[in-house]
N, C-alpha and C positions, 0 to 999 in steps of 0.2 A: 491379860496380865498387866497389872500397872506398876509404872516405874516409877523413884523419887527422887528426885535432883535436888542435890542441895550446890549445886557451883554453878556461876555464870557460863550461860551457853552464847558465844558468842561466834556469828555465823556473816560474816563482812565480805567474804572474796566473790561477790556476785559483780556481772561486766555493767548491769542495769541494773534501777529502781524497781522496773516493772518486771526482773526475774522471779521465779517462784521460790518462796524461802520455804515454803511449809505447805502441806495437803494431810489432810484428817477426812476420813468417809472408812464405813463399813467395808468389811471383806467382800467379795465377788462385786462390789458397783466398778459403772466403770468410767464414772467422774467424781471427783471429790464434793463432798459436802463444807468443806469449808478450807481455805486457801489466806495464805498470808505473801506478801510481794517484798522484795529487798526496801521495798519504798516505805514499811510499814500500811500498806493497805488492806485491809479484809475484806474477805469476800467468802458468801455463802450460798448455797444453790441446793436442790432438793437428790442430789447426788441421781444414781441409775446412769442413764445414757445423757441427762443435762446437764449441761455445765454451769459453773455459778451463775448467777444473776443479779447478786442484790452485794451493796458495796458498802462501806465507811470508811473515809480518808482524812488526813491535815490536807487541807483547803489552803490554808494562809497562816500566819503568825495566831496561834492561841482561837485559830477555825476549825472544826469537822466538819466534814462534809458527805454527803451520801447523792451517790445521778439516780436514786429511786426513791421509795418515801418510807420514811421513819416514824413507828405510831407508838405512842407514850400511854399510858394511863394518864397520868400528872404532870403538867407542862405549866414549869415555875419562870418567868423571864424575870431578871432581878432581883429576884426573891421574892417576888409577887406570883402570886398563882394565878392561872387562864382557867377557869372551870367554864366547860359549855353544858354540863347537865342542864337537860329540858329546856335548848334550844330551839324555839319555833320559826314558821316564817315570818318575814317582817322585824325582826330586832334583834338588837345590835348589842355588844360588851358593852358593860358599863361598869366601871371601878363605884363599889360600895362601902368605899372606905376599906374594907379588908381584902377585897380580891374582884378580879372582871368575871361578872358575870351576867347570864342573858338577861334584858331588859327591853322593855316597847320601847323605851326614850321619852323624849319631853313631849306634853300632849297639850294643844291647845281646845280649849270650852268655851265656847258663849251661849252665855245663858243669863237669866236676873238674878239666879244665885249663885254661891261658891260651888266647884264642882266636891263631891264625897272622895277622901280618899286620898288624897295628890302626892305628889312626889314632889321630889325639890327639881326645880328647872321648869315645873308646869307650867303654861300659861292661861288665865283668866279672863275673855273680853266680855265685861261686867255691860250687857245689849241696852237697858235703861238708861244709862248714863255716859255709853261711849269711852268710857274707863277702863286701862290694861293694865292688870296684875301680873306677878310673877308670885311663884311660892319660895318662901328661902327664910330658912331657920322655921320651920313650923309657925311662919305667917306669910298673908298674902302684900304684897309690897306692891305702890300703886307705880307703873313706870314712869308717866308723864308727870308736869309739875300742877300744883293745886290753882282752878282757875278761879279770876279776882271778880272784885262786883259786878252788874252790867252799867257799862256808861250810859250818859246821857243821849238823845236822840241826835241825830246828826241833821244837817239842812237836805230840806230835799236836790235831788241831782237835776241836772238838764234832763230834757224831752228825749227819751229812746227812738232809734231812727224807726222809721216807717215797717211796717211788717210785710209781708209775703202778702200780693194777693190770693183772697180767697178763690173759693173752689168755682166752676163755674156752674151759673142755673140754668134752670131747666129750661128744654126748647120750647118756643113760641106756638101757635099754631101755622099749619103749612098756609101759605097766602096762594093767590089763582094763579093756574099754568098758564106761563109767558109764552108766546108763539114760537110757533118751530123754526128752530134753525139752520145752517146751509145741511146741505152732507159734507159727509167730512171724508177724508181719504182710503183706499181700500186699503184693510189689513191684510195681515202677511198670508201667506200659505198654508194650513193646518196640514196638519201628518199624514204622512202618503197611508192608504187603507190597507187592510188584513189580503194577504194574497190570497188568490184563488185556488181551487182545488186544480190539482196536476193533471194534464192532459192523459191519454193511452199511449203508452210505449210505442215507437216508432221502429222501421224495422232493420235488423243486424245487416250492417255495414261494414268495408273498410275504408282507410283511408289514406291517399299515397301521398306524399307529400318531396315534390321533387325543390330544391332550396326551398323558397317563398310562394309556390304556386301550387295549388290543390291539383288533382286530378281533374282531368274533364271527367264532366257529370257530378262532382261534387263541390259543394260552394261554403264559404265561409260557415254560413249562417246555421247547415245543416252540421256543423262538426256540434252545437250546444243541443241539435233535437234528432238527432239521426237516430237515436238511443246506444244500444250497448255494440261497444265496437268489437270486430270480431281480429282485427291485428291494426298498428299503427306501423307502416313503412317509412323512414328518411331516407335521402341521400347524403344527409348530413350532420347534425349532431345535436343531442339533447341536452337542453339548457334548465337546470331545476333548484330553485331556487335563488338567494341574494344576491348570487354575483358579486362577492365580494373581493376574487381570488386576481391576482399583479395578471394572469396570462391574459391576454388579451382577443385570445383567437382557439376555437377545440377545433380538434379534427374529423374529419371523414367519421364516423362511427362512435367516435367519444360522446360518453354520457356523463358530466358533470351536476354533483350534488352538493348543495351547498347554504349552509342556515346561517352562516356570519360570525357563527361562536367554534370557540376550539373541540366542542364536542357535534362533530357532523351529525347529519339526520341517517345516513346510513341505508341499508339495501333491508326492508324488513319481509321476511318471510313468514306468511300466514299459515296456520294450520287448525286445527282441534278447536272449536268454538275461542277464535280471538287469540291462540298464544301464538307464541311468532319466534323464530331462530333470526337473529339480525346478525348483518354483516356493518362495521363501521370505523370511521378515522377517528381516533381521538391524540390531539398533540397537545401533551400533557408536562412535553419539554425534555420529558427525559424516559420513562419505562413501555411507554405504550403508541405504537402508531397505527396497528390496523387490530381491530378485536372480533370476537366470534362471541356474542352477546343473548343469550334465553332472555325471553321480552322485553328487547331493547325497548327503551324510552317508556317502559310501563314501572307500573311499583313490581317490587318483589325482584326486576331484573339480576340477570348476574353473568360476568366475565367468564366465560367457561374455559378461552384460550387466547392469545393474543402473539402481535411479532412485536420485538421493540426496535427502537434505529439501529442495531447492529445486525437484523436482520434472522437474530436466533425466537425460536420458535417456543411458547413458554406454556403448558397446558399441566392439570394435575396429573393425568397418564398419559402413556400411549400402548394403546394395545393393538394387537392383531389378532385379524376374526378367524383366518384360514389355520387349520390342522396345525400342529408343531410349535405355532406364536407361542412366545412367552408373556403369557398375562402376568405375572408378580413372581416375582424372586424374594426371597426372604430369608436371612440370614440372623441365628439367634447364640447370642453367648450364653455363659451359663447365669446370669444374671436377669436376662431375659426371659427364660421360659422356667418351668419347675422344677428344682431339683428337690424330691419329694424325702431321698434316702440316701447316702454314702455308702451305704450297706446295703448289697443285695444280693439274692439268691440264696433268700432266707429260710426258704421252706419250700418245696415241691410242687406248689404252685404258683402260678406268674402270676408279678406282685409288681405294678407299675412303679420305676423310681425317678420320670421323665414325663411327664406332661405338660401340652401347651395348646391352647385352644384356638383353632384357624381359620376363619372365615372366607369360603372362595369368592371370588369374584367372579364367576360361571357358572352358570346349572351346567357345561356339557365340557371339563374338562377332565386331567391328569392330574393328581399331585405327585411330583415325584419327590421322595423323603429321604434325606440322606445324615446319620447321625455317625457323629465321629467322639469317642473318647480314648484319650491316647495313654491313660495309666491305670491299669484294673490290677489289683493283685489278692491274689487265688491263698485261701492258709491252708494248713494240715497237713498232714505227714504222711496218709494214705493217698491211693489212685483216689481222684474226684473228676468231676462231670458235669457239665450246665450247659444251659441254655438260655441262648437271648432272642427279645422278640422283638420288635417293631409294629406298631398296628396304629389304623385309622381307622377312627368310628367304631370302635373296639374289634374290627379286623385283622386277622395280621395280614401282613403285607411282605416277609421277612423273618429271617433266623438265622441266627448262627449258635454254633455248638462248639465246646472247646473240652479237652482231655487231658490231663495233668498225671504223669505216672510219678509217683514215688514208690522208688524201689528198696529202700529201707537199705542201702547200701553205700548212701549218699552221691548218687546220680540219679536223675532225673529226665523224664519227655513230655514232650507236649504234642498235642493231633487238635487242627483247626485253631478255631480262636473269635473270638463271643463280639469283636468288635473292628471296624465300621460295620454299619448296616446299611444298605440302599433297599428301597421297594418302589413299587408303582401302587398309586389307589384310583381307580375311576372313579370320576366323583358325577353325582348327578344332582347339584343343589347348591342353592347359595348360603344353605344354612351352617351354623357354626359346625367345627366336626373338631373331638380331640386326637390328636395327635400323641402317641405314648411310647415309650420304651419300657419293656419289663423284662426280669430273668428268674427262672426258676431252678433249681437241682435237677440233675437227671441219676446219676450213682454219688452225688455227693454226700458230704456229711456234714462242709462245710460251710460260710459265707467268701461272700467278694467284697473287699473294699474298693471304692473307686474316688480319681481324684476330683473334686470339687473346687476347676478353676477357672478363671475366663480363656485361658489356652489349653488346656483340657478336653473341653467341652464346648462340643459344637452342633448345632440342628436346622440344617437347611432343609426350606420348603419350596421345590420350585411350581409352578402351576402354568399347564401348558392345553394350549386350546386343543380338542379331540375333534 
């Protein structure tokens, strides 16, 4: 319906500029497509679920202004028109006496003749005679001034100074070898040679080592050819690496490691063709002092768990392997998993209106499934009857069943009741598995509505080692 206003609508008792004076959009959107502000600002937007976007304001005294971009057919500045029809690359506006438009610009030519065609601003470098034109008023205009007779000869100048000696000539023939002379002193030492191929392995030993002194029977020399040792004994303590650490003295059984940088070289443990589980110190100042490292010091590696200076222990899980552990808890609102329907127990067979898809973290656990909704309400005037299910992996797991007597008398009973469910599901597999709620009729005639809210509606999943 459209209205006609013939009096001033005058609309002033806003607290701000930036209040909204006005919204214009279609019925059922659910932002306006165009907005006006106490400050006199518009503003328009593609209405639905967006909000405006695009603006036009007073800027300044006798300004508009827009924080987006504003596209004209005809864009007049002063009264002069901007035309960019058949804008290419390389050129620029050029005023043609009536309006700017696109142009090469001024072009300079050398050549013996005039160039064909020119423009006013061209330029001419006339190659014969070293002469610069310009074109202006439909002639070419010489820039420099016209030059005079040639003068008389001038006297000749002083002697130029000496030039560069020439190049030099060719060699003589070789004259007779002169008699030999002293020797002369020995040269240095050339490059020690290619080693030799490696001896036979020598045979498994150990080696005791009490402070600074070998075992008897064992000597320095054989600790580099004794070959593969089969344990190394101290009574004292292992020293590895730079030594760069203030203590001055280790102890009895200490094993000190140490590269000189804040990232230590660490305890690496080998396995499976080269990859390694490391143990190692990194003092990084502040989150990290001891870490638990997959191919430390290799590419690819990564922090699997670490302690930081407070001594708390920081990893992505923690599980437990023995029976009853809780491997993952999970807790879902209704915003979280699917709420498929409002409406259920539409027809007499089970019609999932709860779905959520679970992935375990065991091939060999439990899920136990616990769904709560706290507001269900039951219509109709007669006795009715439903049932609700719970199921994993399209199992059920779980039911309940509820009874509603109307006695057409205006009292009423109720037998059971269709809500929490708990079940158990054995699971054997890491692969996803859905998770569903569904309810059907049993003597009803009815539906159920249910409430749809994050307190409502609740779907814990707990998963426990078997």
């Amino acid at each position: 319906m459209a209205f006609k206003i013939f009096n001033l609508i005058r609309a002033r008792f806003f607290s701000a500029a930036s209040d909204t004076a006005m919204e214009i959009g279609p019925v059922g959107e659910d932002q306006p497509r165009f907005t006006l502000d106490a400050g006199g600002k518009l503003s328009w937007g593609p209405g639905g679920p967006t909000s405006v976007d695009t603006n036009l304001y007073r800027d300044s005294a006798n300004t508009l202004k827009t924080d987006d971009t504003l596209k004209v057919p005809v864009l007049y500045i002063d009264g002069i028109e901007v035309d960019t029809t058949g804008a290419a690359t390389s050129q620029v506006l050029k005023f043609n006496g009536t309006k700017f438009a696109p142009s090469t610009g001024s072009s300079l030519t050398i050549s013996d003749t005039p160039p064909s065609s020119p423009q006013s601003g061209d330029l001419w470098f006339e190659s014969d005679t070293g002469k610069t034109f310009v074109y202006y008023d439909s002639f070419w205009v010489e820039t420099g001034g016209i030059g005079g007779a040639t003068g008389d000869t001038g006297v000749q100048g002083p002697q130029g100074a000496t030039g560069s000696q020439g190049p030099q000539g060719a060699t003589g023939a070789q004259g007779a070898t002169g008699s030999q002379g002293a020797t002369g002193p020995q040269g240095a030492t050339g490059p020690q040679g290619a080693q030799g191929a490696q001896g036979p392995q020598g045979s498994s030993a150990a080696a005791d080592l009490t402070g600074n002194t070998l075992a008897s029977g064992v000597t320095a020399s054989s600790l580099t050819s004794v070959g593969t040792l089969t344990s190394l004994r101290t009574s004292g303590s292992i020293n590895a690496g730079s030594n760069t650490w203030t203590k001055t003295t280790l102890g009895s059984g200490e094993v000190a490691l140490d590269n000189g940088t804040t990232d230590a070289p660490g305890l690496l443990l080998y396995y499976a063709n080269n990859k390694n589980w490391g143990i190692d110190t990194y003092n990084n100042g502040s989150s990290q002092v001891l870490r638990f490292v997959t191919d430390l010091n290799e590419t690819g590696g990564a922090i699997r768990a670490y302690v930081d200076p407070s001594g708390n222990m920081v990893a992505s899980s923690f599980r437990g392997t023995s029976a009853g552990s809780v491997l993952k808890d999970t807790m879902l609102s209704n915003t979280e998993m699917t709420v498929v329907s409002t409406t259920i127990a539409a027809t007499n067979s089970n019609v999932d209106f709860i779905t959520y898809s679970y992935t375990p973290v065991s091939a060999s656990s439990y899920l136990f499934v616990h769904f709560h909704c706290s507001k269900y309400v039951p219509s109709g005037t007669v006795d009715d009857s439903w049932f609700s299910v719970l199921k994993v992996a399209g199992s059920e797991i779980a039911y309940g069943w509820q009874k509603v007597n109307n006695d057409g008398d205006g009292t009423s009973g109720r037998s059971g009741v269709l809500f929490p469910l708990t079940g158990r599901y054995t699971n054997t597999s890491t692969s996803a598995v859905t998770v569903a709620v569904a309810a059907r009729r049993d003597t009803a005639d009815d539906s159920i509505g249910i409430d749809n809210s994050a307190t409502a509606l609740w779907l814990r999943i707990t998963e426990v080692a078997r």
